[in-house]
Backbone bond lengths (Angstrom), bond angles and torsions (degrees), N, CA, C in turn:
res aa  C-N    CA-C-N  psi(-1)  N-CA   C-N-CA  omega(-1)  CA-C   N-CA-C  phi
1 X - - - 1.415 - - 1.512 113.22 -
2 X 1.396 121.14 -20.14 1.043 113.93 -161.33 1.787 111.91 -97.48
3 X 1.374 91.75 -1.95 1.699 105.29 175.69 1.649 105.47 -82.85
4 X 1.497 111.51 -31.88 1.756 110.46 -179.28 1.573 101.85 -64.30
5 X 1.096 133.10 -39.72 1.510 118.50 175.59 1.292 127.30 -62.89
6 X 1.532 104.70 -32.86 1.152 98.26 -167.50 1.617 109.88 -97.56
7 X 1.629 106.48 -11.27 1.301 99.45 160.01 1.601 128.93 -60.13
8 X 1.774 87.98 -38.23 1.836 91.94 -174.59 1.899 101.89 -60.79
9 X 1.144 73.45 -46.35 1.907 85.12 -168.54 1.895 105.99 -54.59
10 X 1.212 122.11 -22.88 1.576 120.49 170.19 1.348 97.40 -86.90
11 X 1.472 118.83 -47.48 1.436 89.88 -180.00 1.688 133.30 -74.18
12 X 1.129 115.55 -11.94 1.274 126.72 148.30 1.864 133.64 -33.80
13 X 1.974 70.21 -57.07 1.998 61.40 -173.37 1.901 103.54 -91.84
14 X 1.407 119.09 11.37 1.375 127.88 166.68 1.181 93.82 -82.93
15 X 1.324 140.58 -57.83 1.417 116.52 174.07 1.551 110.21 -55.57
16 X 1.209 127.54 -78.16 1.362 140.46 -165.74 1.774 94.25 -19.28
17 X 1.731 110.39 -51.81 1.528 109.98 -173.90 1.510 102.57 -66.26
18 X 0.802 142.42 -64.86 1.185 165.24 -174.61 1.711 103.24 -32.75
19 X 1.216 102.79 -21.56 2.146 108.77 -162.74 1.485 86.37 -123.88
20 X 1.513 130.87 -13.40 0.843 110.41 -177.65 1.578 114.50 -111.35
21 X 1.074 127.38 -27.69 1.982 136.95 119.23 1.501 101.25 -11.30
22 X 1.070 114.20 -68.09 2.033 112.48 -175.23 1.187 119.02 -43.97
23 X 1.998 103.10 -52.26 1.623 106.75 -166.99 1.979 99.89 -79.62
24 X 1.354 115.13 -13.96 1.482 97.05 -148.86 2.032 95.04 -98.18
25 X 1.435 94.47 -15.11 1.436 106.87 158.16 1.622 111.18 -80.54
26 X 1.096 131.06 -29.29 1.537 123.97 -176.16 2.001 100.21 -76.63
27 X 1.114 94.23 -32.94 2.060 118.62 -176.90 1.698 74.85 -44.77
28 X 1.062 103.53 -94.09 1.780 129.61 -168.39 1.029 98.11 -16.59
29 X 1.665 121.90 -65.09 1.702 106.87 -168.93 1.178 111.16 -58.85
30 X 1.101 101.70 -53.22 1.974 115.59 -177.46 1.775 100.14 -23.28
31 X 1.419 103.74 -73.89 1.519 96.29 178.18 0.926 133.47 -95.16
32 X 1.415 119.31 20.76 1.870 126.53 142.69 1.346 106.58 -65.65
33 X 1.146 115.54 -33.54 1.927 119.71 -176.10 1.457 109.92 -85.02
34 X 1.356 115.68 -43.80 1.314 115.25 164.91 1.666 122.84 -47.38
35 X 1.584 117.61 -57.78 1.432 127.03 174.71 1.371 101.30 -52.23
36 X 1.770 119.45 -61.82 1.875 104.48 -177.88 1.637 113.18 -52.72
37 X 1.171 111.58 -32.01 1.348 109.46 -157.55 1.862 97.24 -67.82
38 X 1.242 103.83 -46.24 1.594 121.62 173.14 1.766 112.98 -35.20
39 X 1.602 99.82 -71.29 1.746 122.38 -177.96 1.722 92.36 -59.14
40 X 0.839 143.97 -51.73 1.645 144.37 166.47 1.417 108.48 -39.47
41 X 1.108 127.24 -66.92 1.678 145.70 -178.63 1.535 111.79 -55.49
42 X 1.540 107.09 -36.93 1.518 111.78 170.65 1.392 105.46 -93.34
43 X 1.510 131.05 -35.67 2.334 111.75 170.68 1.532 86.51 -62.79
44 X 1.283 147.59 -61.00 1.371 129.68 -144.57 1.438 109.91 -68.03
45 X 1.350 93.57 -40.48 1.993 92.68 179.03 1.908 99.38 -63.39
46 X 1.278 132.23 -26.31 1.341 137.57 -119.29 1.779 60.70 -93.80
47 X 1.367 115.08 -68.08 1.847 143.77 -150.86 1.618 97.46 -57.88
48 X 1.555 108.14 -45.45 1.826 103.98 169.31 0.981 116.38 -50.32
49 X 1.316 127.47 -63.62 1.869 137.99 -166.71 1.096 89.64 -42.82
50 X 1.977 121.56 -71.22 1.433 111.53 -162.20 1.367 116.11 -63.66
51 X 1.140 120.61 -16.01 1.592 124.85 175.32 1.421 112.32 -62.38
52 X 1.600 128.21 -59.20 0.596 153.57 168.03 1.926 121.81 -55.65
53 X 0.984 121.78 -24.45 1.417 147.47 140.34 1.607 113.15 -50.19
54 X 1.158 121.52 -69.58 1.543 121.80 178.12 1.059 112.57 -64.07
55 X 1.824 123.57 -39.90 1.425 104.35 169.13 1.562 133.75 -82.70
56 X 1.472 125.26 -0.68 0.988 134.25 153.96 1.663 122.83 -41.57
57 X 1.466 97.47 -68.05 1.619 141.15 168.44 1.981 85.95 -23.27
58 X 1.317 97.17 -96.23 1.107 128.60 -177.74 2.001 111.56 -33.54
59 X 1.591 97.77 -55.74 1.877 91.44 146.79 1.378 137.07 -7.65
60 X 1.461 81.12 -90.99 1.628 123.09 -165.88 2.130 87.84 -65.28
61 X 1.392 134.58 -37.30 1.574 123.56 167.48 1.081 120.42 -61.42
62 X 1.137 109.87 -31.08 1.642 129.38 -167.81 1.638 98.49 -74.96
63 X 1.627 109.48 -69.28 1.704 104.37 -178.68 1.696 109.72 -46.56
64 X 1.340 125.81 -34.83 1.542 131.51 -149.04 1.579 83.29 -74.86
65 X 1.123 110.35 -67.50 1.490 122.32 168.34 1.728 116.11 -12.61
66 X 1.885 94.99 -66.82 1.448 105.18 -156.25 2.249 93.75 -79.62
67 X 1.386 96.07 -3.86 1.875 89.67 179.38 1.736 91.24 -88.67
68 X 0.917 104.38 -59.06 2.143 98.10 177.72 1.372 119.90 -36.96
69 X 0.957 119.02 -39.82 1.687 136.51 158.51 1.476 104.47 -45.23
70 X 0.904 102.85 -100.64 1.697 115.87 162.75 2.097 105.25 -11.17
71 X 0.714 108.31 -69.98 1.902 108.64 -162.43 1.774 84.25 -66.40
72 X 1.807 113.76 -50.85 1.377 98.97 -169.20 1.926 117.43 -51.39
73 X 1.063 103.30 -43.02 1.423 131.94 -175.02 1.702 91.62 -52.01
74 X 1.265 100.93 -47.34 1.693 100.12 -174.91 1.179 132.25 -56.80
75 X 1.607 81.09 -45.55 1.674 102.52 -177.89 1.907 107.61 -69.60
76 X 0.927 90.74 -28.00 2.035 97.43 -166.66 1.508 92.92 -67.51
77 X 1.322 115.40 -53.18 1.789 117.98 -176.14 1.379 86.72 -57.09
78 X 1.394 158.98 -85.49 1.101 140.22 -111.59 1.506 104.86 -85.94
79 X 1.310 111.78 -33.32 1.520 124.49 173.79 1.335 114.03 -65.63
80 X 1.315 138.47 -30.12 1.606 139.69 160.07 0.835 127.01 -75.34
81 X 1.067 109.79 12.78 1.883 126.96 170.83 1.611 112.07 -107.91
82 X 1.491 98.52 -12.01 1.766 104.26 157.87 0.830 111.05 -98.14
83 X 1.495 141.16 -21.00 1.415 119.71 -178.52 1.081 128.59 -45.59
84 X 1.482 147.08 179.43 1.693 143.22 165.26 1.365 102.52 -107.03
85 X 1.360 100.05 137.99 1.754 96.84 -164.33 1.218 105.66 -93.25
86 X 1.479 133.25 -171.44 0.979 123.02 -178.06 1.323 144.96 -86.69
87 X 1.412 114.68 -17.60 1.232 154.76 103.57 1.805 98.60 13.45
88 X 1.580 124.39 -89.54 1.185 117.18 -163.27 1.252 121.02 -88.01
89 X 1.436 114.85 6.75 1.586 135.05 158.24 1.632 123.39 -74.73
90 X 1.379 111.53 -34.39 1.045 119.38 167.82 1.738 118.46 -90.17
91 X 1.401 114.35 2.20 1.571 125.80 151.91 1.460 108.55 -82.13
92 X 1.222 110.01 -36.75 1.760 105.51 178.46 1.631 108.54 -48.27
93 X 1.614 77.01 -78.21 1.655 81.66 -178.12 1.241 142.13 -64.68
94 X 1.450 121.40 0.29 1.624 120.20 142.74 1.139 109.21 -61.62
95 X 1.600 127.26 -45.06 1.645 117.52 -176.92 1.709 113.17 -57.40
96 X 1.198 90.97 -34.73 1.421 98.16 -177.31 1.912 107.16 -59.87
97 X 1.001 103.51 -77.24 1.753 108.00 173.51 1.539 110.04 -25.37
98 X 1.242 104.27 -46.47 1.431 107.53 -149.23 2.350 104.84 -83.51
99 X 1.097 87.81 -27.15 1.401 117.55 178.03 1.798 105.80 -98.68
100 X 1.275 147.68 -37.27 1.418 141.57 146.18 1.383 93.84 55.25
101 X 1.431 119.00 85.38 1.330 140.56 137.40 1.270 130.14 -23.54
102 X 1.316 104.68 -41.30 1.621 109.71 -173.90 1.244 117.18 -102.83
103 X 1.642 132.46 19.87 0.993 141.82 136.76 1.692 133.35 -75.02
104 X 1.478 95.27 1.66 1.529 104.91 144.02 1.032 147.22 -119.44
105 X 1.023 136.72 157.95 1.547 131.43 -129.30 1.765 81.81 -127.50
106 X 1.553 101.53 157.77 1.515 120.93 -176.82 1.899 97.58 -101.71
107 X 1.359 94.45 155.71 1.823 104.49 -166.38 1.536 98.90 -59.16
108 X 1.692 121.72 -47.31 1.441 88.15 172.87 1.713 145.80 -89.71
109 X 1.425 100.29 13.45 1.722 124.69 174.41 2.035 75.24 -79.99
110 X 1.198 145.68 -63.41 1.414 119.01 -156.33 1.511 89.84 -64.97
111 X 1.266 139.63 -60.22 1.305 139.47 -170.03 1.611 116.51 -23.01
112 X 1.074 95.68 -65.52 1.898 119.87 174.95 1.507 107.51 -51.12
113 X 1.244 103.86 -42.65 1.511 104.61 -167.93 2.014 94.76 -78.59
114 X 1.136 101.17 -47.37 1.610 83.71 -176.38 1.230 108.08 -75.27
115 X 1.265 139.17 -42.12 1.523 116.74 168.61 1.612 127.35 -52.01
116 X 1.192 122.28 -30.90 1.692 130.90 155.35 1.766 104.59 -63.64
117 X 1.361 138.71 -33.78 1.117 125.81 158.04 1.297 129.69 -59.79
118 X 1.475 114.79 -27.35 1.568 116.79 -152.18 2.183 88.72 -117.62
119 X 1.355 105.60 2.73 1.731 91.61 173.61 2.030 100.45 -88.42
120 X 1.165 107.66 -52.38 1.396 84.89 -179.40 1.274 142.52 -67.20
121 X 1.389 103.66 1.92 1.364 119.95 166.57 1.419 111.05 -80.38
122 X 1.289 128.47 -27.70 1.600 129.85 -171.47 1.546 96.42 -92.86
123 X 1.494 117.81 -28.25 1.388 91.33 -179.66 1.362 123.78 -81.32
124 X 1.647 111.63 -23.59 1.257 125.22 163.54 1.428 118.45 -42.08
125 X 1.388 116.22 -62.89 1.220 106.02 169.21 1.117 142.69 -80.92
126 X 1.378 117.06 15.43 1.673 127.76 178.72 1.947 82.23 -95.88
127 X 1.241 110.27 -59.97 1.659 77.66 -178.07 1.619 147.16 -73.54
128 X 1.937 86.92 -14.87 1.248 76.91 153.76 1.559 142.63 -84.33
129 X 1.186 112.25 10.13 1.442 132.37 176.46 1.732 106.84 -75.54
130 X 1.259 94.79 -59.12 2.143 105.81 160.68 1.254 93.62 -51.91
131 X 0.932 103.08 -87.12 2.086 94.27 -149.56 1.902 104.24 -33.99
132 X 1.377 112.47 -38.46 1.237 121.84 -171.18 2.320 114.53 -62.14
133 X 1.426 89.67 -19.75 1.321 87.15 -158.40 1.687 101.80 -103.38
C-alpha cells in the first residue's frame, strides 16, 4: 500500500513538473512577444516622428509658398489698376485717325522735296540761257 501513494504522489509532482515546464515555457514566449512587440512599437513610433517631421517641413514650404502667392497676387491687383482700359484706347485711336501723323513730313523729307523741286528749275534755265545765247 505504501507504494500507491507514493506512486500517485510521484506522479503528481511529474505532472505538477511537467505543467510547470509548460507555463514557464509559455512565460518565455509571452515575453519574447512582448520585447518584439515593444522593438516594433518603438521603429513605428521611431517612422511617425520622421513622418511627421517631413510633413511639418513640407507645411511650413507650402505656407511660405502660399504667402508669395499672396504678395504676388497683390502686386498683380495693384498693377491692373494702371493699365489703360479699353475704353481710353479706343479714345486714343480716334484721336489718332482723326489727327493722322503720317501726313507729316520730317524737316529733311521737306528738304529733299525742295531740292527735287528747285533742280528742274535750274536746269531749265541753264538751257534756256544756251539756246538763248
Amino acid at each position: 500500500m505504501d507504494e500507491q501513494p507514493t506512486d500517485q504522489i510521484q506522479f503528481l509532482l511529474a505532472d505538477f513538473n511537467t505543467r510547470l515546464r509548460d507555463l514557464e515555457e509559455r512565460n518565455k514566449l509571452i515575453k519574447d512577444r512582448t520585447l518584439l512587440l515593444g522593438k516594433n512599437l518603438i521603429a513605428i513610433r521611431d517612422q511617425s516622428e520622421d513622418e511627421i517631421q517631413k510633413l511639418k517641413k513640407q507645411n511650413s514650404k507650402l505656407q511660405n509658398d502660399l504667402e508669395l502667392v499672396k504678395k504676388l497676387t497683390k502686386n498683380i491687383l495693384a498693377e491692373t489698376n494702371k493699365f489703360v482700359r479699353r475704353e481710353e484706347i479706343l479714345v486714343v485711336e480716334r484721336m489718332l485717325k482723326d489727327f493722322t501723323p503720317l501726313e507729316f513730313t520730317r524737316e529733311k523729307d521737306v528738304k529733299a522735296l525742295i531740292k527735287q523741286a528747285i533742280k528742274p528749275k535750274t536746269t531749265k534755265t541753264i538751257k534756256t540761257k544756251k539756246t538763248n545765247k
